[in-house]
N, C-alpha and C positions, 0 to 999 in steps of 0.2 A: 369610193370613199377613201378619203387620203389614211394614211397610218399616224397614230399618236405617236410623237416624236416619244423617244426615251427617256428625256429629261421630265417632260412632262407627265409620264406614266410612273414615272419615280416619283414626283411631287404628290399625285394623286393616292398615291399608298402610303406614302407619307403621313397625308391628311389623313386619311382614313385611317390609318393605323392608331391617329393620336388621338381622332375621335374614339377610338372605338376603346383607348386606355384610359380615358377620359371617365368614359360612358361605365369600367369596370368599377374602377375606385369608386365615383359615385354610387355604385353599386353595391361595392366593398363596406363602404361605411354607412351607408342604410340597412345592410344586413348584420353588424355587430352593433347598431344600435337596437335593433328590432331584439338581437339574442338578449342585449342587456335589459332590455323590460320584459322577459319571457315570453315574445308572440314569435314561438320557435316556426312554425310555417312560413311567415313571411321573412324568418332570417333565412331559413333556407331557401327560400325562393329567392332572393337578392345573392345571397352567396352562389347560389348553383349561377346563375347568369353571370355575376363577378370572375369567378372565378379562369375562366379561359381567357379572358382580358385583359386580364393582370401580367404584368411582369413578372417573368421568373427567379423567384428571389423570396423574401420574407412573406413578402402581400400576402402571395399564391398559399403557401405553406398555410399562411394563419385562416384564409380563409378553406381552405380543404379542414382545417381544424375544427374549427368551429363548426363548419356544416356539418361533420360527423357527431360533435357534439348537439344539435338540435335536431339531427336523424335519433338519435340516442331519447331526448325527452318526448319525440314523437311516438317514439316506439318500433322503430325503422332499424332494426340492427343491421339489415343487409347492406341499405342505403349509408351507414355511419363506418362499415366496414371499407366498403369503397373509399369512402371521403378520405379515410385515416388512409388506405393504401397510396392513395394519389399525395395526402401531405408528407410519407414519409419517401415515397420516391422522389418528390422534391429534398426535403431534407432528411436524410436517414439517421440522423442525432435526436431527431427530437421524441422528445420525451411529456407522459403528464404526468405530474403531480397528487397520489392519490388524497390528497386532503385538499386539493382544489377543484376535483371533479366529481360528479357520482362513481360509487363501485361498480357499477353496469356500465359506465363508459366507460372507465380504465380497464375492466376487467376486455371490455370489446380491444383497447388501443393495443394491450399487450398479447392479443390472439393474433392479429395483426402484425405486428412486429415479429413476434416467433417465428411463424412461417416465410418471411420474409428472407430471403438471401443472392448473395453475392459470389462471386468467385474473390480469390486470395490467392496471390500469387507474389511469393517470395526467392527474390536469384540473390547468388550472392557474385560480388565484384571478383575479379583479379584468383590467381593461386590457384588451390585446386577447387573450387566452387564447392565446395560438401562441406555444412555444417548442419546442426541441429537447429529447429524451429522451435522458441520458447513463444504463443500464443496467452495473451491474458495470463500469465504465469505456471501455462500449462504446456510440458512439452508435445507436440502435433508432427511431428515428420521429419523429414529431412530434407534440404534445400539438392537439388530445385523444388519447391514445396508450393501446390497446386489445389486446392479443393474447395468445397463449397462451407460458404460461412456467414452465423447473423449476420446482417445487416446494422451499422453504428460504427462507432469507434473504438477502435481496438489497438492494443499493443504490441509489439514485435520486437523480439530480442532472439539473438545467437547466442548459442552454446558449443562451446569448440568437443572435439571430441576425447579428451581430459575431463569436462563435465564444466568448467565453469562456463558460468554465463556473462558474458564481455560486454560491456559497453553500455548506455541508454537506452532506455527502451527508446523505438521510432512510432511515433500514432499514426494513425492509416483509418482510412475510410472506407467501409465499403458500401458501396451505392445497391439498392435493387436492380437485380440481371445486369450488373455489369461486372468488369474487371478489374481491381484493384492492384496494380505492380508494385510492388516494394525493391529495390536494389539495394543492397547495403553490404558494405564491405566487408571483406573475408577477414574474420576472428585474427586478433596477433597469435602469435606461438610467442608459448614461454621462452625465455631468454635467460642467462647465468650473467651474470656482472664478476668479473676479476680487474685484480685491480694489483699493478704491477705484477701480473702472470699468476695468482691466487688467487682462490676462491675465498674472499669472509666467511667468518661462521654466520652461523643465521643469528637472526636478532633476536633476546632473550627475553623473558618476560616470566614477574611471577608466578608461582604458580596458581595460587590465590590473589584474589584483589590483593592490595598493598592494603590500601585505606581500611579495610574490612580486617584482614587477620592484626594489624596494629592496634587496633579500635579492641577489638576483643579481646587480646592480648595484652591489653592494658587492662580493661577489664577486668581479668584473668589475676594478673599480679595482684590488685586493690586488695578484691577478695578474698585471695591466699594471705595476704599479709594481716589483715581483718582476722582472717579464721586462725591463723598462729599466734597473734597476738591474746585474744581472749581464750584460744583454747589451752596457752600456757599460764594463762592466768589462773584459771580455773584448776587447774591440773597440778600445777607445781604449786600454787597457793590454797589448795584447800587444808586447811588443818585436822588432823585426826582426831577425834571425840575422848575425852577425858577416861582414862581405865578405872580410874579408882571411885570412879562414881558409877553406876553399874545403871542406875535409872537415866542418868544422863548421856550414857554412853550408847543406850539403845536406841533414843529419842534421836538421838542424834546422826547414829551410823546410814540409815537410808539419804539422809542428804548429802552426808559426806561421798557418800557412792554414787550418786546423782551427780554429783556436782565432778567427780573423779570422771566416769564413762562421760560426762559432755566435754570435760576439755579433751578426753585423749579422743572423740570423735570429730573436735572441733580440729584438733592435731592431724587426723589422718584425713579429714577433711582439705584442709589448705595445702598438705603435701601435694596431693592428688591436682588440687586447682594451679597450686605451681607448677606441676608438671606440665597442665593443659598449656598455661601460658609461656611456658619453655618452647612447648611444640607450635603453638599458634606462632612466634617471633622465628622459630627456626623453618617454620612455612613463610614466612615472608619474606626470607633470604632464601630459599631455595631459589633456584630459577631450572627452567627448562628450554630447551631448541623449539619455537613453533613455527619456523620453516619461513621461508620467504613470502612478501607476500607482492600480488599486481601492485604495480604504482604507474599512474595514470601521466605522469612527471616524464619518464622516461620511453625514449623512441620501440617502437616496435614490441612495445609489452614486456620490456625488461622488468627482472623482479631487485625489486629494493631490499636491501638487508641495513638499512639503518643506518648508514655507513657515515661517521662522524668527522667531517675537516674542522682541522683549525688552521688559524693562520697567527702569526705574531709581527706586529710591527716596529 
């Protein structure tokens, strides 16, 4: 028996191959029509055949999906457990939607998913290779940083050992049972800026917002001048009640003393709010040092201090 030439046993897998991706899709789409009119057995029977056919990519994903989901209406949780581990080994991002699924299948997707992991492996470039691991916004170790972790998409950031945290986060995937390497370059060190052989002072800044102790401040003044105004009204213009009338002078004395305690409270009232607004305006000229800060402008993580050019032409 002569041997099938190479060429020709390559054509023959060829064919076959595209029958056989052919023969899934077909498959594919008779079983998410079969789910959409709920005769969940014959979707799963179309999807479980589909599904090793398919190319690995979307198709596969959705059809491991949905099989799980019509394992779920059958009442199959072991079978829908599976289907879901097989779609998120294909894709380890995906997710469902609890207001598009039932609670008994999302509650199965998300069992699934927990137990699911990865390794995570973070180096850092160049220097001396040691910084801190900032995970999901949590600090996790120290670089070289190695250990096992969900499954999905996750973020990664350094933090020098000063405490801040430098740069953008990097997203990273980790796939089921495998290995995910992250490289990312070694954290800047803080840097001083002099400028003609001196340090600038650091860059100033109210102590209080500007906009806010001005605002009240003003405020502040209306008020006091409001409460000085009518409390001297009151106070320097109340008239004393007549002596020589002795019926009238009784009738009269409680309001002239009403009228006497409101202005000199309206008096020591607006002192008091003057005052406030003295100190509110003299908060808003104080200033204070609050230190340099990163600016992302300059090389090697130089810290900026504000530093103002001008030029004249």
């Amino acid at each position: 028996m002569k041997p099938i030439p190479p060429l020709l046993s390559a054509l023959v897998i060829a064919i076959t191959a595209s029958i056989a991706r052919a023969n899934g899709e077909t498959e594919f789409k008779r079983g998410l029509e079969a789910f959409r009119f709920g005769k969940w057995e014959a979707a799963a029977k179309s999807l479980q055949a589909a599904a090793p056919l398919l190319k690995t990519g979307p198709e596969r994903t959705t059809a491991f999906r949905v099989l799980g989901l019509a394992s779920i209406e059958m009442g199959d949780d072991a079978a829908a457990e599976n289907a879901f581990h097989s779609a998120l080994s294909h894709d380890p991002t995906l997710d469902l939607e609890p207001l598009e699924v039932s609670p008994r299948a999302f509650n199965a997707f998300r069992r699934v998913k927990e137990r699911l992991e990865g390794t995570l492996r973070v180096e850092v470039r160049g220097g001396t290779g040691v910084a801190r691991v900032v995970l999901d916004g949590a600090e996790v170790g120290a670089t070289p940083y190695e250990a096992k972790t969900k499954i999905g998409r996750h973020r990664v950031q350094l933090r020098t050992r000063d405490g801040r945290v430098t740069g953008l986060a990097t997203e990273v995937i980790v796939r089921v049972g495998g290995q995910s390497t992250l490289e990312m370059p070694e954290p800047p060190t803080p840097a001083k800026v002099f400028i003609n052989g001196t340090l600038p002072p650091p860059r100033l800044q109210p102590l209080l917002p500007a906009r806010r102790t001005r605002t009240w401040g003003f405020v502040a003044s209306g008020v006091s001048a409001a409460a000085l105004i009518v409390g001297s009204a009151l106070f320097f213009g109340a008239s004393a009640p007549p002596r020589d009338d002795r019926a009238a002078f009784e009738s009269e004395l409680d309001g002239y003393n009403a009228r006497v305690r409101a202005g000199g409270g309206l008096l020591i009232g607006g002192g008091l709010v003057a005052a406030a607004a003295v100190t509110l305006f003299a908060l808003h000229r104080e200033i204070r040092p609050v230190g340099a800060t990163l600016s992302p402008d300059l090389p090697h993580g130089a810290r900026s201090f504000g530093v103002r050019l001008s030029k004249r032409f």
